[in-house]
FIDO-211636 format. One line per field, with one value per residue (C-alpha): residue number from 1; x, y, z. Coordinates in steps of 0.001 Angstrom, whole numbers, plus 500000, padded with zeros to 6 digits. Each point is the difference from the previous one (the first is absolute). Layout:
! residues N
roke	(NUM, ...);
u	(X, ...);
v	(Y, ...);
w	(Z, ...);
//
This chain:
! residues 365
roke	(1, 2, 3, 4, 5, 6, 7, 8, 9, 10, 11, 12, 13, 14, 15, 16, 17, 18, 19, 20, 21, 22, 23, 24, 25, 26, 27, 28, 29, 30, 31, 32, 33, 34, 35, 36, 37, 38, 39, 40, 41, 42, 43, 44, 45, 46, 47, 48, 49, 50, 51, 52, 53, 54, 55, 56, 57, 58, 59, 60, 61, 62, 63, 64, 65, 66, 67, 68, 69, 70, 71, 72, 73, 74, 75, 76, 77, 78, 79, 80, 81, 82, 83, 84, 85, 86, 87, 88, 89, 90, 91, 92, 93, 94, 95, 96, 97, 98, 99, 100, 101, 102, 103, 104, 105, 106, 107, 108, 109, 110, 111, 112, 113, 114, 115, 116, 117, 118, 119, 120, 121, 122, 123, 124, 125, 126, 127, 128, 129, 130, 131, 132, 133, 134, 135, 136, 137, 138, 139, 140, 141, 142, 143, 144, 145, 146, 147, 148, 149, 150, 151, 152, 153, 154, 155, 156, 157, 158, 159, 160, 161, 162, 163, 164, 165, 166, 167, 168, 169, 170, 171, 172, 173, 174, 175, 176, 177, 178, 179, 180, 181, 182, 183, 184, 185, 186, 187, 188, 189, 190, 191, 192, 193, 194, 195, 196, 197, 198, 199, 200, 201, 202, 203, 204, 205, 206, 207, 208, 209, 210, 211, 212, 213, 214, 215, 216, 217, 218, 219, 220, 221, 222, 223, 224, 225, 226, 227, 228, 229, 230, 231, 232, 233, 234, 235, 236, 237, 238, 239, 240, 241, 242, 243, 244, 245, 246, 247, 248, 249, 250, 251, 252, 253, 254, 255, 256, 257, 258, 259, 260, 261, 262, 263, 264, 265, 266, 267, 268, 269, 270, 271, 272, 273, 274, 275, 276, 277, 278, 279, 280, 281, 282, 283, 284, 285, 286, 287, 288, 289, 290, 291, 292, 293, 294, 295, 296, 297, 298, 299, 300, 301, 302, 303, 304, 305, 306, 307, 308, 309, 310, 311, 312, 313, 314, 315, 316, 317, 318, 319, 320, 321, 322, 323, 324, 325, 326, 327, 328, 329, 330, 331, 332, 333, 334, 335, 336, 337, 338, 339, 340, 341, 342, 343, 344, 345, 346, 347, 348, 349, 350, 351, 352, 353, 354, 355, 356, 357, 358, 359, 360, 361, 362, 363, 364, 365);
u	(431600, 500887, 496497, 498463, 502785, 498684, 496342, 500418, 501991, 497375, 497403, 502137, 500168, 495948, 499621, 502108, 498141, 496631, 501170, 501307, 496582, 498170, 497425, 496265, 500415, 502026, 503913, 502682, 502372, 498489, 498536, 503481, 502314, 497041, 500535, 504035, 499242, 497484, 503038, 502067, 497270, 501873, 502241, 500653, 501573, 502065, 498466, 502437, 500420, 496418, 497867, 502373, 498567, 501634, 497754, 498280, 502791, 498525, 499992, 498295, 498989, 497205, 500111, 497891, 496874, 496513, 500129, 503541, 499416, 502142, 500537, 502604, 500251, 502021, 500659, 499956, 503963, 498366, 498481, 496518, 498233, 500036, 499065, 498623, 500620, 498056, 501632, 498122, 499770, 502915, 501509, 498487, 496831, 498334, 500237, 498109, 497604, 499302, 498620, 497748, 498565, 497437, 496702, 498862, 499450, 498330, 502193, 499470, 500725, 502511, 502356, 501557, 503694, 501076, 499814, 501831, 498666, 496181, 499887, 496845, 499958, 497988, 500271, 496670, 497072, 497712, 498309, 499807, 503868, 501791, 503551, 502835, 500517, 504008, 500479, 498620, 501456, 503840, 498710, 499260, 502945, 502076, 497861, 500594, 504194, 498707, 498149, 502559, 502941, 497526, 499403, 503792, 500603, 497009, 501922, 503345, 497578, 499497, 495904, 500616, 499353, 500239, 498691, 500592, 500242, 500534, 497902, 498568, 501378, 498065, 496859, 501777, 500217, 496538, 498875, 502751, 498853, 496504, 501062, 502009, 497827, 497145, 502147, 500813, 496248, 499090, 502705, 502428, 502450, 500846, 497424, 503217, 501867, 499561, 499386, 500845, 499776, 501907, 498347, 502081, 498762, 497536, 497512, 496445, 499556, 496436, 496828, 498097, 498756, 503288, 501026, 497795, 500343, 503937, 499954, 497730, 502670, 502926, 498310, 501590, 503162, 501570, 500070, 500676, 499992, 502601, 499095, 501820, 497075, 502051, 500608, 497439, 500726, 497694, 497236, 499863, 498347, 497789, 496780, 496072, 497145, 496795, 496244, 501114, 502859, 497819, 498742, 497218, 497665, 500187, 497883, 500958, 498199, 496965, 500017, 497385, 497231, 501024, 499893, 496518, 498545, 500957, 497864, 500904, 502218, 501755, 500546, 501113, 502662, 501036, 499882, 501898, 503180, 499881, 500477, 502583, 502444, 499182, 500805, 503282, 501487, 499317, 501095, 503030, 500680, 499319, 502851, 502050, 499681, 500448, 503449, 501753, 498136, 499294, 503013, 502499, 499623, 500210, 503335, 500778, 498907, 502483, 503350, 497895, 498010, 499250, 498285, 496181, 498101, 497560, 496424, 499896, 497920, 497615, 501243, 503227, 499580, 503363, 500642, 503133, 500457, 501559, 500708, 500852, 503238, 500956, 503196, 498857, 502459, 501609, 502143, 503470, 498142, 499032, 503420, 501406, 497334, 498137, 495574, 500201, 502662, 498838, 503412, 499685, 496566, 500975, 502603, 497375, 499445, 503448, 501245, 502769, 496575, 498159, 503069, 500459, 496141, 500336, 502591, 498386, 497256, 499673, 501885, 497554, 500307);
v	(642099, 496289, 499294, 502514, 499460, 495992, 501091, 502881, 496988, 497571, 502839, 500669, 496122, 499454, 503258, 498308, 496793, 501602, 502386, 496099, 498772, 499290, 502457, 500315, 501302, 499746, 500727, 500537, 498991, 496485, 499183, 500190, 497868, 497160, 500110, 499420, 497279, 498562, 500230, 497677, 497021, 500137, 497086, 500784, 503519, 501346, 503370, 502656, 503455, 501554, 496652, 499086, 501541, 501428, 500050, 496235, 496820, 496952, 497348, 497015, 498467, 497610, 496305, 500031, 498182, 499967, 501059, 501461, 502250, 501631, 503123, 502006, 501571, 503057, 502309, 503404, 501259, 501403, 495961, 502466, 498250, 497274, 499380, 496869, 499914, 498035, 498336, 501009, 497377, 497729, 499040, 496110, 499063, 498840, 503835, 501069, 497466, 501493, 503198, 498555, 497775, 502602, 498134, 501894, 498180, 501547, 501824, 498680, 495974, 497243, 498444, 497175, 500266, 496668, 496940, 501788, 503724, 501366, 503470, 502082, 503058, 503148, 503200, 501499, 500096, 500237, 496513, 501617, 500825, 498028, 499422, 498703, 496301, 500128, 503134, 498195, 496699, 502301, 501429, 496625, 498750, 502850, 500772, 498185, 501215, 503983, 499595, 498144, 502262, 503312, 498292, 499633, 503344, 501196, 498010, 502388, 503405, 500646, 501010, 501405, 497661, 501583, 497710, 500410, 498302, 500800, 498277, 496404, 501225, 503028, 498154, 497622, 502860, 500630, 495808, 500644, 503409, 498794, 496517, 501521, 502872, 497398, 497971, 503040, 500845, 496114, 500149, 497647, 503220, 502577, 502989, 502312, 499118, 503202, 498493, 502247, 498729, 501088, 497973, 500720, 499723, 497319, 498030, 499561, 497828, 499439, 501342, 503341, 498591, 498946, 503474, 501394, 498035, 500312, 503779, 499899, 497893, 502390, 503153, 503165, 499818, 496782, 498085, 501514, 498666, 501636, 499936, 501006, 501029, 498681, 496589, 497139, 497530, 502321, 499577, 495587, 497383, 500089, 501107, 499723, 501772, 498271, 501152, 497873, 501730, 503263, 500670, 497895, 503052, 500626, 500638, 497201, 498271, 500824, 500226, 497304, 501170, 503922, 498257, 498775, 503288, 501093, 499266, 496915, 501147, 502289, 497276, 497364, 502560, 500582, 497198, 498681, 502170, 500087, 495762, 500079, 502052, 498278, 496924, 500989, 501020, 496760, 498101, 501688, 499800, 496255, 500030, 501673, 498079, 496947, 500719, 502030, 497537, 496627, 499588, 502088, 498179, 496893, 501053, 501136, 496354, 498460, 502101, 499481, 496481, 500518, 503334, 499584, 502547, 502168, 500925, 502661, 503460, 500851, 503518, 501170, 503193, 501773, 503486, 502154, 499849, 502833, 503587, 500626, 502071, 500921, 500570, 501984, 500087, 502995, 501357, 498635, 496581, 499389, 500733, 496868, 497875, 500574, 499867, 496971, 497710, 496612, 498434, 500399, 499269, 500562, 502959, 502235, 497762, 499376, 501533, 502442, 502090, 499868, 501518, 503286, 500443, 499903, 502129, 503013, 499496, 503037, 499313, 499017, 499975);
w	(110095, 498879, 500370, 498295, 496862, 500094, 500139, 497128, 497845, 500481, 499186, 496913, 498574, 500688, 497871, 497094, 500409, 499375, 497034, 498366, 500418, 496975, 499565, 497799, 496402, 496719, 500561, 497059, 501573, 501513, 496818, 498043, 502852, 499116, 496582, 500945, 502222, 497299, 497466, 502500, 498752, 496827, 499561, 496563, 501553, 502177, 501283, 499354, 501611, 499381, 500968, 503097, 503253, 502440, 502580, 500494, 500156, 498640, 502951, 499484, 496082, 499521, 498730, 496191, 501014, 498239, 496220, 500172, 502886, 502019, 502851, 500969, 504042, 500011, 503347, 500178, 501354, 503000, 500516, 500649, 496867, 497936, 495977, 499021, 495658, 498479, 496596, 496663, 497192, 499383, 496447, 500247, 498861, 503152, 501149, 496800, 500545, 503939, 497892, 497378, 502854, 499940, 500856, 503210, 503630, 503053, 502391, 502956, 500108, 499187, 497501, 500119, 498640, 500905, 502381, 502501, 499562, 499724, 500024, 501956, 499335, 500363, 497783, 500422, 502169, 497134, 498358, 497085, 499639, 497685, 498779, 497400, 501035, 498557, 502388, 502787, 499383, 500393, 503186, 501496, 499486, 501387, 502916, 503009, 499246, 499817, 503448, 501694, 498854, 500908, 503512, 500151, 499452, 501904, 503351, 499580, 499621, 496651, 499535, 496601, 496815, 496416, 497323, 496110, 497309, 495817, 497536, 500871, 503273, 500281, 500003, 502505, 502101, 500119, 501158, 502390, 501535, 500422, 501489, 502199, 501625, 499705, 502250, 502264, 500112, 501147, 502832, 498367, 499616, 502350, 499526, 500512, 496569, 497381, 496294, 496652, 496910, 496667, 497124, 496652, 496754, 501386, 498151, 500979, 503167, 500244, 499284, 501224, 503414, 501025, 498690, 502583, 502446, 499369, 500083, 503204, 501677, 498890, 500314, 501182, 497194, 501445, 496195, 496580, 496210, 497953, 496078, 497130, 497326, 497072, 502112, 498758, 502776, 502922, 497406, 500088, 500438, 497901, 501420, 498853, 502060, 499155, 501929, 503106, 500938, 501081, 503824, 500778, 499994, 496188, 496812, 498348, 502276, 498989, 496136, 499783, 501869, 498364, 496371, 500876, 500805, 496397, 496847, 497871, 497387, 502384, 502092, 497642, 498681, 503452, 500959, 497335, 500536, 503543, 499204, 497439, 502273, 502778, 498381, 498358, 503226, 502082, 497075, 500228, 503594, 499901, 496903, 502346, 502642, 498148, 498302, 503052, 502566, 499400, 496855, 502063, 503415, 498359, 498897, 503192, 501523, 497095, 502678, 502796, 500345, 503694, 499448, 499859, 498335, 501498, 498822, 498007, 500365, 496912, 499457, 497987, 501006, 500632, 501626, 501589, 503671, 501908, 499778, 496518, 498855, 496901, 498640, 496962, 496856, 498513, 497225, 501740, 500623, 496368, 498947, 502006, 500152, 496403, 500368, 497217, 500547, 498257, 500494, 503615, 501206, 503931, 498936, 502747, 502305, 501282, 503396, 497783, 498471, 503610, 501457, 497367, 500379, 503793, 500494, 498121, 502715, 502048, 503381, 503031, 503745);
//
């Protein structure tokens, strides 16, 4: 009888386990404890009673490193899953100047930081993926801490690792998934560890191929964005699609030898527009590139002398990553948080609006 009581018990705490196990798909519930653990980030705040949670405990804080960076590791009560927060933009410059560091890099290579640190790094398969160099210069210098605190954790039992982020951190969260699970998928992480991703109110991180590539990697519901239509800050950097940022099989391509099928005057008007707008937009991107690339890492340099700074990619062509979500406004949500508040340019951007939205979600599984 003793033995079947131990073996029912046993039977018992394996099923609780699984049912904590993270699990595919868009949860409520999950998504709102990240936005209290994001609020914790705040050192201007104290969280009160609706952004404390009561299920995670905050266990280990990060040193700031890189441009202002810093992550939070929170456990789960049940110690079956951990949260790794990833700080949005601070008050200080040099975190402002991480975002409009804008020029794009490839995604899979190396930066040096400093004498002592050179990041390699890997967040797509695809050469054609690019993505925002600030972004990637804050993942570099939190990285090697996140694995070794996720091995840590991964040595007591714990295979589940939420990751989130609000803001600068959102897009954070989306370098960090993909460096992670490429990591995972090269052998340098335990293929066992589960990965979901909670991006809030995220900017941009790269361009469509990493997109792709990005949503390939996560497929199956294991990463969401989470957008507030009213919120500007999803909608940055700035982005400019020129003829060079299609598939390689495209009609642009080909415009010459099509214009010289045509007869003369068709083909100098043609011609002629087909120029002038294809002009415009690489002018622009190399404008682009110039002010929130060359000017803004030379800035950067001015806080950071040892940091070298990498070659840049040609394209500034930004695009969302991830599931999208959207928290869609209503009646009650205009009467707190007004549809043209000048005064307050980030008035729906903060975490109070992204709660009330979320909560009038319909409840999930």
């Amino acid at each position: 009888m003793k033995r079947y009581i131990l073996t029912l018990l046993s039977f018992i705490s394996a099923l609780t386990l699984l049912a904590n196990d993270l699990s595919s798909g868009f949860s409520k519930t999950e998504y709102i404890e990240t936005l209290k653990m994001n609020a914790a980030q705040k050192d201007t705040i104290t969280p009160d009673a609706v952004f404390r949670s009561d299920k995670y405990d905050r266990i280990y804080r990060s040193p700031v490193v890189g441009l202002l960076n810093r992550w939070d590791l929170w456990m789960r009560k049940d110690k079956n899953e951990i949260g790794i927060s990833l700080r949005g933009t601070a008050p200080e410059a040099l975190s402002w100047l991480a975002n409009f560091y804008a020029a794009m890099i490839p995604a899979r290579g190396e930066i040096k930081i400093n004498d002592s640190l050179t990041f390699n790094y890997k967040l797509a398969e695809r050469s054609d993926a690019t993505v925002h160099a600030g972004w990637t210069f804050g993942l570099g210098s939190m990285a090697s801490d996140i694995v070794q605190k996720i091995d840590s954790c991964y040595r007591t039992g714990v295979k589940n690792v939420l990751i989130f982020g609000h803001s600068q951190g959102g897009a954070l969260s989306h370098l960090t998934t993909a460096y992670l699970r490429y990591l995972q998928k090269d052998g340098k992480l335990p293929a066992d560890i589960v990965f979901k991703t909670y991006a809030s109110a995220a900017p941009k991180p790269g361009n469509l191929y990493f997109a792709y590539d990005y949503e390939h990697l996560t497929f199956g519901g294991w990463s969401y964005t989470v957008v507030n239509p009213e919120d500007w800050v999803p909608e940055t950097p700035i982005t400019v699609q020129t003829s060079e940022d299609f598939a390689t099989t495209n009609p642009f391509r080909y415009v010459k030898p099509m214009l010289k099928k045509q007869k003369l005057l068709v083909r100098m008007a043609l011609k002629g527009a087909y120029n002038s707008m294809d002009k415009s937009t690489k002018k622009a991107r190399k404008n682009v590139k110039k002010q929130l690339g060359y000017r803004t890492g030379k800035l950067i340099q001015k806080s950071k002398p040892q940091y070298v700074q990498p070659e840049f990619s040609r394209g500034i062509y930004y695009t969302r990553a991830g599931i999208p979500v959207v928290l869609m406004p209503d009646v009650e949500y205009y009467a707190s948080f007004p549809k043209d508040a000048q005064e307050n340019i980030f008035q729906h951007h903060m975490f109070e609006p992204y709660l009330m939205l979320a909560e009038k979600l319909p409840e999930t599984k």
